[in-house]
N, C-alpha and C positions, 0 to 999 in steps of 0.2 A: 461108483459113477452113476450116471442117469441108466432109469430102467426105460429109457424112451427106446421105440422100435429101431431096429437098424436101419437109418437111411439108404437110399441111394446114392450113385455119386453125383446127379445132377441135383438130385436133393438136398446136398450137400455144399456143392457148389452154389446155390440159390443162398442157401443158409449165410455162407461164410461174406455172401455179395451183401446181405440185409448186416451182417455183424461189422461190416469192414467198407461203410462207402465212397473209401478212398478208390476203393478196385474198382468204380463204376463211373467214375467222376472222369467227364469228356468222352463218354464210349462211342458216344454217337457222333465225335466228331472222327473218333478214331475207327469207325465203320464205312464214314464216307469216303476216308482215305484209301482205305484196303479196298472199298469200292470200286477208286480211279486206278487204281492202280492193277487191278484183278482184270478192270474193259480195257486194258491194254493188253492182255494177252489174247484178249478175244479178238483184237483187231488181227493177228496172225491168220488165223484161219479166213478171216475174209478177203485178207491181200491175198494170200496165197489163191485163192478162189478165184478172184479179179484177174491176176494175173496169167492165171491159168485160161479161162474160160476167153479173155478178150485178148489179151497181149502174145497168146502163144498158141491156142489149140484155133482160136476164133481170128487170126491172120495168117496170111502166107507168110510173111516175115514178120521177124520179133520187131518190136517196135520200141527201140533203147529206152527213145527221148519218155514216153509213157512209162516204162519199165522204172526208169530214175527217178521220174519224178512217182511211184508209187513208195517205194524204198524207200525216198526222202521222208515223205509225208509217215510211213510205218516208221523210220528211225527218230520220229522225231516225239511218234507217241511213245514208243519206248522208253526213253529218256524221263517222261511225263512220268510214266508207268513204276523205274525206279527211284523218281523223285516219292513218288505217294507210297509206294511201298516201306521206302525207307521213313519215312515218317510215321507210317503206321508202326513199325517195330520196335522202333524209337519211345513213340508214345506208350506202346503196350510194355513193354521193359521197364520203364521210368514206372509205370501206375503200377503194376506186379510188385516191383523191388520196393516202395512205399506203403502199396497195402497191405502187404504181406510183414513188412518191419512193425508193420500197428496190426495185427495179429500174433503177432510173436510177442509184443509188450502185453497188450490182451490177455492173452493166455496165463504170462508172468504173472499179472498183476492180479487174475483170478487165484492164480495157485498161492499165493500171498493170502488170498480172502478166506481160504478153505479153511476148514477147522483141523487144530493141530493133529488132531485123532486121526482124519482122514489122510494126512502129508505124511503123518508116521506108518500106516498102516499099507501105505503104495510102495513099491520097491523106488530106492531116489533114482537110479537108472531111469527105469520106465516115467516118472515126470522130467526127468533133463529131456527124453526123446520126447516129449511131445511140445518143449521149445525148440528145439533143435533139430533134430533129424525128420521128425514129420513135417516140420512147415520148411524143410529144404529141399522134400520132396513135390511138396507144391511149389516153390520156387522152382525147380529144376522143372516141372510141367508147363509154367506158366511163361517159362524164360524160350523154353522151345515150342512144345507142342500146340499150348495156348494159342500163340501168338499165331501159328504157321495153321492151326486149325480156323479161326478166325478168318486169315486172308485166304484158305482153301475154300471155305465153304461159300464166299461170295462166289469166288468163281465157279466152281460146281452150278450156282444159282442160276450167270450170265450163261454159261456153256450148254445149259438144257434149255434156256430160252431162245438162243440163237440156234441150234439143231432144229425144234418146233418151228422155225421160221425156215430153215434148211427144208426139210422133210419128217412132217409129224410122225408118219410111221415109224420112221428109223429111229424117231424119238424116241417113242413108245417101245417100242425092243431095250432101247439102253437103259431108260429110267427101269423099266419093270425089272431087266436083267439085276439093276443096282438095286435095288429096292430089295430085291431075294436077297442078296445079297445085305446087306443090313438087317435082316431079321436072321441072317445066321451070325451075323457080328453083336447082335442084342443079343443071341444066346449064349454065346461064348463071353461077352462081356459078363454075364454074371457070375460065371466059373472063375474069371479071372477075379474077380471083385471079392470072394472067396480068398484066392490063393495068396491075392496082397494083403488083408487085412490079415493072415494068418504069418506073413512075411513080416510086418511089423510089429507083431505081439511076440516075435522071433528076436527081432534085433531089440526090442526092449529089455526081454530075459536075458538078451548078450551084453548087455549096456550094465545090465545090475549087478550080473554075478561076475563081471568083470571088474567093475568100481569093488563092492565089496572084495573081492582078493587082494586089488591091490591096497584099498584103506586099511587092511586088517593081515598086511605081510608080515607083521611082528608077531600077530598072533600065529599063523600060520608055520613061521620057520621054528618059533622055540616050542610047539609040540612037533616038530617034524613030519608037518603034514600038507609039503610041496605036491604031492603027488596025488592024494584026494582031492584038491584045491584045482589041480592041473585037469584030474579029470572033468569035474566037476564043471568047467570053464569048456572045457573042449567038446562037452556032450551039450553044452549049448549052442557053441558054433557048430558043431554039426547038425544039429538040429534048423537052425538056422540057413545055413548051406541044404540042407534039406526042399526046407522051403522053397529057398530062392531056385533053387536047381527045378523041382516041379512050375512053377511060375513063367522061368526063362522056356522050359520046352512049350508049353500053350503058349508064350510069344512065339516061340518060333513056328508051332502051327499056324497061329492066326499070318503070320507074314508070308509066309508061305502058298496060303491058300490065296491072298491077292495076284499072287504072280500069276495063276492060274486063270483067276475071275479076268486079269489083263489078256490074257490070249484069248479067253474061251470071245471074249466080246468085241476083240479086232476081228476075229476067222467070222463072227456071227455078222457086225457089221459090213463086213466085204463083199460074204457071202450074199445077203440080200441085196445089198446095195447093186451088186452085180447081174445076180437075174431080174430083178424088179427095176431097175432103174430107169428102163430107157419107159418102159410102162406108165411110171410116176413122174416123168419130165427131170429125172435127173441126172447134171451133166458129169462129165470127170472133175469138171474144178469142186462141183458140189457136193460128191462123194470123197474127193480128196481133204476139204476143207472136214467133211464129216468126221472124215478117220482123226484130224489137227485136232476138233472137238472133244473127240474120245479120249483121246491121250489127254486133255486137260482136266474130264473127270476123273478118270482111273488113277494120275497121279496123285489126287487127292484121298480119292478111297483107299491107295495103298496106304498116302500119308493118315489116313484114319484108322488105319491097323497099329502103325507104329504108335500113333498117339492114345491108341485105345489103352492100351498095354500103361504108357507113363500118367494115362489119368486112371485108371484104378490103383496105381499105388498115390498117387494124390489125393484119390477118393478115399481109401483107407486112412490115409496122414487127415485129412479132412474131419473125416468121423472122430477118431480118436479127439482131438481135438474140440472136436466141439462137444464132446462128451465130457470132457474138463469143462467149458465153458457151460452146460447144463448143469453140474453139478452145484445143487443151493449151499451158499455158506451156512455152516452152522452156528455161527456166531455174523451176522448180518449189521451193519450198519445201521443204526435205530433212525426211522424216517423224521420227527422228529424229535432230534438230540437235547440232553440237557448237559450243563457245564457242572462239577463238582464243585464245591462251596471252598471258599479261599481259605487258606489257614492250613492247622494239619484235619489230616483224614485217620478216620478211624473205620473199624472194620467188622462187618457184625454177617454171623452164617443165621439162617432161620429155617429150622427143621429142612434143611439141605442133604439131599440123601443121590450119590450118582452109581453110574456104573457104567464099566467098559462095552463095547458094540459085542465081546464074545465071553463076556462071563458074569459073575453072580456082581451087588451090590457093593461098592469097593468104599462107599461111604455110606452112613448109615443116618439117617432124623440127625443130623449135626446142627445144634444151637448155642453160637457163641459170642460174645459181644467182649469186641478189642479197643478199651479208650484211647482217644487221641495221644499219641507220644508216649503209649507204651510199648516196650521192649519182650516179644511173646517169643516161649520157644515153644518147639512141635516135637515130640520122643515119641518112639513107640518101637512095634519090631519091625523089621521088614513085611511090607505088605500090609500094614494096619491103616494104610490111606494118607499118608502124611505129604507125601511128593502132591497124590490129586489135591489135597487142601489146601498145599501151597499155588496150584494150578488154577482151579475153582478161584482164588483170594483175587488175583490178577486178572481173569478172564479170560484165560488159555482154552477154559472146558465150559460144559456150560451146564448146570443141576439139570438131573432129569425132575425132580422138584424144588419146590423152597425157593427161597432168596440167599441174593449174595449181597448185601449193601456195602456201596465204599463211602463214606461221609455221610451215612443219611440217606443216598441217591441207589435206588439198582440201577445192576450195573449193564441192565440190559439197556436204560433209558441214557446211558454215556457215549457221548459221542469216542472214536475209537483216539482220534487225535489229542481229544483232553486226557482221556484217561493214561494214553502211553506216555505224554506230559508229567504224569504228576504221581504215576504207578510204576515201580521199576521192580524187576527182576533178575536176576543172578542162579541159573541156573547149577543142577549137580556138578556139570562137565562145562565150562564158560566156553561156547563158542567162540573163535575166534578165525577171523578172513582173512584171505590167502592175501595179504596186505603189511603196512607198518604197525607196528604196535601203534602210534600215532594216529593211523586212520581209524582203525580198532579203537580205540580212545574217542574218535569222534562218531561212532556211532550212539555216544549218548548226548553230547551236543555237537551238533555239523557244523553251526558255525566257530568252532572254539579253534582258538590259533594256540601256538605250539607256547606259548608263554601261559595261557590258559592251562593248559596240560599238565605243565612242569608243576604250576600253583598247584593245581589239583594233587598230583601224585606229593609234593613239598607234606601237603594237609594231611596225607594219609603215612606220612613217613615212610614213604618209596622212593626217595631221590635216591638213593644210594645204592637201590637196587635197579633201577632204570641206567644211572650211570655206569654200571657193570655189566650192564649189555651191549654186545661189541656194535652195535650204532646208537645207541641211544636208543629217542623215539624213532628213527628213521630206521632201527632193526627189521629184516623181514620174518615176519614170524613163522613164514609156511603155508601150507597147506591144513585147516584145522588148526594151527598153531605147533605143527608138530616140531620146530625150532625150538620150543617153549618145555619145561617142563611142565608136569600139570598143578603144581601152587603157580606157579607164572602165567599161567593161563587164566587162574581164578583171580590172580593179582590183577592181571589189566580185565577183567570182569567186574572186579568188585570197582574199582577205580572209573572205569565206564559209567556204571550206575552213579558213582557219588558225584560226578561230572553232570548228571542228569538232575541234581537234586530234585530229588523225590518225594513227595509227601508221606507215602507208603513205598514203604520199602520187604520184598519177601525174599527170604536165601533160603534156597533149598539143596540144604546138606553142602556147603560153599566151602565145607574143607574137609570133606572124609576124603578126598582122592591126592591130600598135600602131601608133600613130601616133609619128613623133620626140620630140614633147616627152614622151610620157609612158614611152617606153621605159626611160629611165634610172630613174625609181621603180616601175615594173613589176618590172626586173632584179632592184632591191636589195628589193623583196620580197617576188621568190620564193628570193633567196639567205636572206631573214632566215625563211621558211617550210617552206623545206628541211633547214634547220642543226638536227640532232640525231635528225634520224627517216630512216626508210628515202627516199627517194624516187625517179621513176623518169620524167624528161623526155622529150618528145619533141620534139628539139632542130629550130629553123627555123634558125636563128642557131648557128653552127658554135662564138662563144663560152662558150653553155653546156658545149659536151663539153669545154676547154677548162681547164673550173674544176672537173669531175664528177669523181668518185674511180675511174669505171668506165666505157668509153662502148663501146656494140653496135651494132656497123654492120651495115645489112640490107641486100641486092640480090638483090631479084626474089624474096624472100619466105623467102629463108633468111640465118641468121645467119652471115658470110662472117669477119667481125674481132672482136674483143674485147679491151681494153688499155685502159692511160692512154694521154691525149693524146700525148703527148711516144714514148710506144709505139708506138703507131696510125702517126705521123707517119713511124718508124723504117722500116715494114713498107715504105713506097710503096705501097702499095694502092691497096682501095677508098678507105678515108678519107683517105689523103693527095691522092688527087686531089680529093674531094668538099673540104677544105680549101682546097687550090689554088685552085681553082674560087671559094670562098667570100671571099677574103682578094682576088682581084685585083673579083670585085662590091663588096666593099666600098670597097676604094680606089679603084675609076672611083664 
């Protein structure tokens, strides 16, 4: 993630206001509302005053007809008061639940941009939380506290203005009293700010090693190891419970000590109010209206305790966040793009040499040139670089030097849209979405209707295995595809790609994880997916190189052979033994 300093949360809040100007759009119409509606509680303390001073302490008898019609006139602001109110919250709700929906795609659509390196290297728990559970924590601030902190602090504004107009002293007592009081809430605010962001780095380790138990229960039951698995998950949540348990107790101080600060400053205002008053010209309506004042800040400062608390875990949800949103793609969008040349593409590495973020060299000075419409395989042992080559080929990873050219073009200077166009990949293990094979199918073309689909699979002589699935294309594959064995999975992968027709085409290892029976219609279509365009395998199965027009032998991260089969075989080599080897596994 970014090594930028730790924000604060208003620092943060500014931030997410500059990234997302939907959350700001109308503020100020939505200020003047919480405005009108905030100087209608203000009017309270003045009837009350009025009333008091002229209609009841200032005549021998009460005076109805004055009495009603002050009532009216305060009932009538009131009414004012929850008209504007209610539109303020309205407003602020509507703008929260919108700009917060386009920070949550934001966020997606950065972690989309990131380089595969870095999505692989993050636990998947810990980025779902920071779509989900962190910006629902700023939903849950913004839906409440936001909004109620908003329309408290207007008033807080009007309620010290009209006290100063009341009696400046008594002012001066309550503001200073609050004022202390905020620089003990700014200290304890950054303990708290502490204790939530350590509460989120909590629930993301629960979020991950939760997903992981349950994606990997097959692994887990057949070594019988429920019980590592069990702990393992429960020393999180407790850890987590941890957290949150320290957290909730400094809520519970911080709210606590409001109730406090509310006493300490009714006894402080009564008190002076009472020996100073007749001194300072002040009546009983005046000091009554005073104490009405008081209660209108204090509500707010308590409500500022509450809300301290649900904006430092906002704060925290914020930071993480925009920590994804700092992070630079390592593979970046070229500013200006070029398109790859029409026809087919060919594929050439030039002294291309990379290596992973925690260990040595995993490719080596790699210089290789792949003509248009040739059929290349990739051998080697595990670990000789073959997976990254096919990686690098596509533009998954990116050379720590050299070139990668696709047609002619690096592939730094391709726009990402052409190139996923007219570049397809087929992964070890074919993902597949918690969806239909159908939809799955149209992640290589979106617009392709389900007559599209059938032709497709028809071409690759899959009818007969699609019509043996108890829905057809309308089968649900699962979660991962786990409905799916795993050649069925590589089956509607490879079929995805040829649905994409592709100019280059790269399989990496597209059928070491088949199961027997389906290997034979796996082979025959990716020989009938391959036939006419560049392609570039990453052979498990030693009879791809075998049938390939070109096969590149890797050991230990460099390119050591290069030849036909029948070549290869001539040298004694690497690949004649890697042959060897392969031909006496297959005959035991």
């Amino acid at each position: 993630m970014s090594d930028r300093p730790l924000l604060s949360t208003s620092a943060a809040i500014r931030r997410v206001l500059a990234e997302v100007p939907s959350l700001r759009q109308g503020l100020r119409l939505t200020l003047l509302f919480a405005l009108v509606g905030t100087a209608v509680r203000i009017t309270i303390p003045i009837a009350v005053q009025q009333l008091v001073d002229h209609d009841i302490i200032g005549q021998t008898t009460v005076d109805m007809t004055s009495v009603s019609q002050r009532i009216a006139v305060l009932t009538s602001f009131v009414l004012m008061g929850i008209v504007a109110q209610r539109a303020t919250l309205i407003r602020l709700a509507t703008r929260a639940a919108i700009g917060l929906s386009e920070l949550r795609v934001k966020t997606f659509n950065h972690l989309l941009n990131l380089s595969v390196l870095h999505v692989e290297a993050e636990r998947r728990g810990t980025l779902v939380s920071r779509v989900t559970s962190d910006v629902t924590s700023i939903q849950e601030f913004m839906d409440w506290g936001g909004m109620e902190f908003v329309v408290e602090s207007a008033q807080v504004l009007l309620a010290v203005t009209v006290m100063a107009v009341y009696e400046w002293r008594l002012a001066v007592l309550v503001l200073t009293a609050t004022i202390l009081y905020g620089l003990l809430l700014t200290y304890f605010q950054r303990i708290l700010q502490r204790a939530h962001d350590d509460v989120r780095e909590r629930v993301a380790v629960s979020m991950s090693r939760l997903g992981e138990s349950i994606a990997g229960v097959s692994v887990v039951r057949a070594y019988g190891a429920e019980t590592a698995a069990k702990a393992r998950v429960d020393q999180s949540f407790e850890h987590q419970y941890q957290a949150e348990f320290r957290t909730a107790k400094l809520g519970a101080v911080l709210f606590s000590s409001a109730e406090v600060f509310t006493g300490l400053i009714t006894v402080a205002v009564i008190g002076v109010g009472v020996a100073f008053g007749n001194a300072w010209g002040l009546s009983a309506g005046d000091l009554l209206a005073f104490l009405f004042l008081v209660g209108l800040i204090v509500g707010p400062v308590q409500l500022m305790v509450e809300v301290l608390d649900h904006a430092q875990s906002a704060g925290a949800g914020l930071r993480r966040i925009l920590r994804v949103l700092d992070t630079e793609p390592e593979i970046a969008e070229p500013v200006d793009s070029t398109t790859l040349p029409a026809g087919g593409l060919g594929l050439s590495f030039d002294h291309v040499r990379f290596r992973y973020p925690t260990g040595d060299d995993v490719l080596i000075d790699v210089s290789v040139d792949i003509a248009v419409g040739q059929r290349v395989a990739i051998v080697g042992e595990t670990g000789s670089g073959k997976s990254t080559f096919a990686k690098l080929a596509v533009h998954l990873l990116e050379p720590a030097d050299g070139l990668v050219r696709i047609g002619g073009v690096d592939v730094h200077a391709v726009g990402r849209s052409d190139l996923r166009s007219r570049v397809a990949f087929v992964p070890q293990e074919g993902f597949l979405f918690n969806t239909t094979v159908a939809e799955n199918l149209r992640y290589g073309s979106l617009d392709a209707t389900d007559a599209d689909l059938l032709k497709a699979l028809a071409e690759l002589e899959l009818t007969h295995w699609v019509n043996g699935l108890p829905n057809g294309l309308a089968t649900e594959v699962g979660e991962r595809g786990a409905n799916l064995s795993a050649g069925e999975r590589q089956l509607v992968a490879l079929t995805r790609a040829w649905i994409s027709d592709p100019d280059l085409l790269v399989l990496d290892e597209a059928t070491s994880a088949v199961d027997p029976a389906l290997e034979v219609q796996l082979r025959r279509a990716i020989e009938r997916v391959t036939q006419g365009r560049t392609s570039v395998t990453v052979a498990h199965r030693l009879s791809t190189a075998e049938a390939a027009d070109q096969v590149l032998v890797f050991d230990k991260g460099r390119l050591v052979e290069r030849g036909t089969h029948m070549e290869l075989l001539a040298l004694e080599g690497v690949y004649a033994a890697l042959h060897a080897d392969w031909t006496v596994g297959t005959v035991n």
